[in-house]
MDAnalysis code that builds the backbone (N, CA, C; Angstrom):
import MDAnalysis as mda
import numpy as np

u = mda.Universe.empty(279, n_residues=93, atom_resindex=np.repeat(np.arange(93), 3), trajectory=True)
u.add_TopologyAttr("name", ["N", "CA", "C"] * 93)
u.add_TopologyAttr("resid", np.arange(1, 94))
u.add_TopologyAttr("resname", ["UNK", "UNK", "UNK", "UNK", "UNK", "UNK", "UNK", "UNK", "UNK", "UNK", "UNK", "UNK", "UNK", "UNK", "UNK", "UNK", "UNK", "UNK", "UNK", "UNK", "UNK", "UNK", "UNK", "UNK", "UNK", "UNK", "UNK", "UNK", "UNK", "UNK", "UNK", "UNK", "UNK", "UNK", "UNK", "UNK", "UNK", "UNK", "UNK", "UNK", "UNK", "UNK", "UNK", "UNK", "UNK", "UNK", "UNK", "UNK", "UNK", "UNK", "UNK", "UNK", "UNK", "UNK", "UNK", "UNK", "UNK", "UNK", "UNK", "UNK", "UNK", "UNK", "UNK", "UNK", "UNK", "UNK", "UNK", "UNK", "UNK", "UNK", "UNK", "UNK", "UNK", "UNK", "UNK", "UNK", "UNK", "UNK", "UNK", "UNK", "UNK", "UNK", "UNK", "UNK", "UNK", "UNK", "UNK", "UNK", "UNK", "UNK", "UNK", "UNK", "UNK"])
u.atoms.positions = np.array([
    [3.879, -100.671, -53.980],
    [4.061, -101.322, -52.678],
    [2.828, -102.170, -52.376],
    [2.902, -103.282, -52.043],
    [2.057, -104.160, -51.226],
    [1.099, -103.739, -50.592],
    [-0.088, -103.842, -49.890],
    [-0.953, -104.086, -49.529],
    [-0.504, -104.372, -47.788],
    [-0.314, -103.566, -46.674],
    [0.664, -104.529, -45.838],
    [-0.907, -104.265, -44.294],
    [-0.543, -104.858, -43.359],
    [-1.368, -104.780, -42.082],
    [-0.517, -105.101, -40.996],
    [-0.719, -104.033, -39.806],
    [0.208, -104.340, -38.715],
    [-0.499, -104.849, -37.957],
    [0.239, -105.467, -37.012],
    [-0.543, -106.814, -36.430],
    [0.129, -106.669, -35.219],
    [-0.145, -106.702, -33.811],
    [0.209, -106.813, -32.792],
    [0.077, -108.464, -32.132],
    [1.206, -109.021, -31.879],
    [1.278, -110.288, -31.422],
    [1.813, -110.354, -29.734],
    [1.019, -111.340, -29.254],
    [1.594, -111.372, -27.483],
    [2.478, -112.717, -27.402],
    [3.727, -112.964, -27.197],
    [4.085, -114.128, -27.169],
    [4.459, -114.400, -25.681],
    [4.992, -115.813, -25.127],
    [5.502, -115.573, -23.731],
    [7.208, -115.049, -23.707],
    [7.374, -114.433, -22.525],
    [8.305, -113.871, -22.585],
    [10.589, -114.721, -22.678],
    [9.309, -115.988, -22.819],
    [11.167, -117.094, -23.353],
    [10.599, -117.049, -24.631],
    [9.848, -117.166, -25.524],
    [9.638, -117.189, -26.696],
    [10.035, -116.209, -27.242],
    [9.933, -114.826, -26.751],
    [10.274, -113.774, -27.683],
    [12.258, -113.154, -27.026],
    [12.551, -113.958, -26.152],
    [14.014, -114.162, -25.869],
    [14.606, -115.002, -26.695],
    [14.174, -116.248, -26.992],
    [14.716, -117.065, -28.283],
    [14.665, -116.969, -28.997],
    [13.529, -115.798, -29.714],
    [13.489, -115.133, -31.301],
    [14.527, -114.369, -31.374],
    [15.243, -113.179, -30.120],
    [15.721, -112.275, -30.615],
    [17.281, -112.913, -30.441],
    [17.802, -114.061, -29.492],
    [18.541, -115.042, -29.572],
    [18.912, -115.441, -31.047],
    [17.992, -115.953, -31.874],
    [18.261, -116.411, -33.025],
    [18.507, -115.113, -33.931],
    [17.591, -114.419, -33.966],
    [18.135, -113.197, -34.624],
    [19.251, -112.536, -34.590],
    [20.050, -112.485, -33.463],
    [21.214, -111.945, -32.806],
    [22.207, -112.777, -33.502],
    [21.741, -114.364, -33.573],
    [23.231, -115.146, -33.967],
    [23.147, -114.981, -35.826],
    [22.093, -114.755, -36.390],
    [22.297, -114.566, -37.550],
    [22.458, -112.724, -38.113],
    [22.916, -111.796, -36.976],
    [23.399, -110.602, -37.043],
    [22.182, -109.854, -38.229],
    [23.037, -109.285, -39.187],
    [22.198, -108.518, -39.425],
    [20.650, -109.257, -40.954],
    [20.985, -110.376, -41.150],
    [20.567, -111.062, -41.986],
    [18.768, -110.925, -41.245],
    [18.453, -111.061, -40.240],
    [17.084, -110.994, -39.894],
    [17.148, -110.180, -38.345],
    [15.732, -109.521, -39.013],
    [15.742, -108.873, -37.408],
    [14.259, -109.576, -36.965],
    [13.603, -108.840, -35.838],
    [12.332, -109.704, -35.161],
    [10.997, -109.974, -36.128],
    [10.889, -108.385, -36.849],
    [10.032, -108.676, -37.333],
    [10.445, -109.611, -38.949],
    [11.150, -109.399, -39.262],
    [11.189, -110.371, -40.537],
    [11.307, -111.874, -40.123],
    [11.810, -112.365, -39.057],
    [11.645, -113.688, -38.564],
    [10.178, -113.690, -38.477],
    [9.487, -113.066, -37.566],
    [8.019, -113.573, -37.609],
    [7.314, -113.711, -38.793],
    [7.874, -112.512, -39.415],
    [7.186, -112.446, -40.986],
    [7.200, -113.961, -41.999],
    [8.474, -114.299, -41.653],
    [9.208, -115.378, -42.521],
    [8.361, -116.336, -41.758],
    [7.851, -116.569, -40.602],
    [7.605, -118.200, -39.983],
    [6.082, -118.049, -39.860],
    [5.432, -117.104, -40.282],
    [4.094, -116.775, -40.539],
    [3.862, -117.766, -41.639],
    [4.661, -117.197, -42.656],
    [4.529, -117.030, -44.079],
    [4.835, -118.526, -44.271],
    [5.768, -119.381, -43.947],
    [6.206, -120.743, -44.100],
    [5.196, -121.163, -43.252],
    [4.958, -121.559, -41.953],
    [3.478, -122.001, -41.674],
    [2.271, -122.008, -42.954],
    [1.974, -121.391, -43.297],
    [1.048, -121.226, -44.287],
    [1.294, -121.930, -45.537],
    [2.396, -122.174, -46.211],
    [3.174, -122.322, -47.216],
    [2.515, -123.900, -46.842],
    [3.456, -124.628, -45.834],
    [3.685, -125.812, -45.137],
    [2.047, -126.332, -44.831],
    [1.095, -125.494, -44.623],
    [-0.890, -125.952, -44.712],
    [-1.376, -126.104, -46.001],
    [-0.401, -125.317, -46.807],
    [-0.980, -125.694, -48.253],
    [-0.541, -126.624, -49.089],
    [0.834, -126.899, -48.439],
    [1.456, -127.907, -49.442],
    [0.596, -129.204, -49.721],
    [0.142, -129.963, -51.166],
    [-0.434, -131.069, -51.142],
    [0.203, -132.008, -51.014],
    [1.727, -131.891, -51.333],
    [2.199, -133.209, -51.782],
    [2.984, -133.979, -50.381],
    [2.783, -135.516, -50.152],
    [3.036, -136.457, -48.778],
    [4.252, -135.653, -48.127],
    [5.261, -135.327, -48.909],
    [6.644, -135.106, -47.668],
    [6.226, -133.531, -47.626],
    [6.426, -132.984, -46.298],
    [6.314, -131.636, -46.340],
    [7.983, -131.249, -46.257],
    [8.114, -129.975, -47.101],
    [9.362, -129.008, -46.903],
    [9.736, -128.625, -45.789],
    [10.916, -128.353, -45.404],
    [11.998, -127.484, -44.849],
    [11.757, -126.086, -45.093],
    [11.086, -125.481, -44.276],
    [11.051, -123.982, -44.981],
    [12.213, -123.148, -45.523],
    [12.810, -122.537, -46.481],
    [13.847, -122.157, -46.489],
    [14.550, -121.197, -45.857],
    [13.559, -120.076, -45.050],
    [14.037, -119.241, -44.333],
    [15.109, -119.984, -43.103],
    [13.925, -121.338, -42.896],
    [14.845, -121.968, -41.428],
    [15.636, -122.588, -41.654],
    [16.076, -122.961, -42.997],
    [17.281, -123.823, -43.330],
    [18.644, -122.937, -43.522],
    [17.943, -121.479, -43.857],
    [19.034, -120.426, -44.162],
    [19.193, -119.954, -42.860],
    [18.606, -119.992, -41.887],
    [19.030, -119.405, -40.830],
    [19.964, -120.513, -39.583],
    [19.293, -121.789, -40.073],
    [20.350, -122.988, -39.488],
    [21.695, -123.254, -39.881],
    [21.496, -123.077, -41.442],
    [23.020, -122.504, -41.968],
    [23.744, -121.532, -41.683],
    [23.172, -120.203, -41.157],
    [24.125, -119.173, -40.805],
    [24.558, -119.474, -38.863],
    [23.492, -120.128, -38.126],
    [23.760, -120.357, -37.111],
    [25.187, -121.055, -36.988],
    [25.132, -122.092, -37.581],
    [26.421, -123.215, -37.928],
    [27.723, -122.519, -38.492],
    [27.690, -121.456, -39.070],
    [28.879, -120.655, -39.904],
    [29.825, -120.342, -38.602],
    [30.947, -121.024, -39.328],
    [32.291, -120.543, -38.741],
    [32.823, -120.411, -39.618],
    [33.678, -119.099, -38.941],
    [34.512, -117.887, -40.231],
    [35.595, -119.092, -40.841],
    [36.147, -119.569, -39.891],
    [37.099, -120.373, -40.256],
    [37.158, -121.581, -41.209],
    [35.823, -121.687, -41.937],
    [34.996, -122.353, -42.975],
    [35.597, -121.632, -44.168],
    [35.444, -120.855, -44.360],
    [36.390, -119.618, -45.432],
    [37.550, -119.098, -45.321],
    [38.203, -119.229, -44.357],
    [39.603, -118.363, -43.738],
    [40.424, -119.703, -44.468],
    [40.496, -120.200, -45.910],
    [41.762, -120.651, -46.158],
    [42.959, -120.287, -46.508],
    [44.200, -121.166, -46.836],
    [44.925, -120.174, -47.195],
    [45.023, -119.675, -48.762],
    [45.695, -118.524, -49.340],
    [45.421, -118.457, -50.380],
    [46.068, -119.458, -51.240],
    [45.579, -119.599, -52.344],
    [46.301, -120.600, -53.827],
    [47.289, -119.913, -54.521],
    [48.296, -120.478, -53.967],
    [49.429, -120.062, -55.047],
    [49.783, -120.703, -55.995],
    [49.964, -120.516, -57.493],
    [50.460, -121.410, -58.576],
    [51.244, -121.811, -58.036],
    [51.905, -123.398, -59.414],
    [52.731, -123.898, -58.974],
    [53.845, -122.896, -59.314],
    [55.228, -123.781, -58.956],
    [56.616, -122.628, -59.660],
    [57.160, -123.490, -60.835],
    [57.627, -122.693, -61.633],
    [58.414, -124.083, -62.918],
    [57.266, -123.670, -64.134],
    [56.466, -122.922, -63.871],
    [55.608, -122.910, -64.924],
    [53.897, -123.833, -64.850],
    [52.920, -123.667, -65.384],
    [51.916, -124.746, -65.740],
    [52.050, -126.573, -66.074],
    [51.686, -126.860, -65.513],
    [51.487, -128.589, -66.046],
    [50.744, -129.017, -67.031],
    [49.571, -127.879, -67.387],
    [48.780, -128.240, -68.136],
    [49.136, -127.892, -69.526],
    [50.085, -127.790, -70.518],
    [50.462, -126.751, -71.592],
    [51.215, -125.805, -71.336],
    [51.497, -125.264, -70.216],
    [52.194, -123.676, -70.398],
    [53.227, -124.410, -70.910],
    [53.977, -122.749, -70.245],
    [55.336, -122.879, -70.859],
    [56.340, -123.899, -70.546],
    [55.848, -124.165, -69.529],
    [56.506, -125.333, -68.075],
    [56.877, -126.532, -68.246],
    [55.965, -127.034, -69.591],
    [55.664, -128.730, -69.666],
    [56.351, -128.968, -71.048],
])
């Protein structure tokens, strides 16, 4: 195991309503402390980067993506073959 240190942070009290806001809409994928953990950690990432364009951290791109998820993005209907057989070679053609 890691090396770890707990750290007590004071934020204002809409700041730590919009963390647990965002956390809430991405359910169980992040809770408070792994968001802070994650935007610690990308801050830092994002001071070191050398090169002109800076990154998208990926935590916040994965969590902008799950914000945006509607079920109904996946809820298609299922694929049914055709009837008559394959078009491609089967028995059909």
């Amino acid at each position: 195991m890691s090396d770890t240190k707990t750290v007590t942070i004071r934020v204002p009290a809409e700041t730590y309503e919009q963390i647990r806001s965002v956390c809430g809409e991405l359910g169980e994928a992040f809770n408070f402390n792994q968001f802070v953990n994650h935007s610690i950690q990308s801050t830092l990432d994002i001071i070191d980067h050398d090169e002109e364009q800076i990154p998208v951290p990926r935590f916040a791109m994965m969590a902008r993506f799950m914000k945006n998820y509607k079920d109904s993005t996946f809820n298609l209907p299922a694929m049914v073959p055709p009837q008559g057989g394959a078009k491609n070679g089967g028995s059909g053609s």
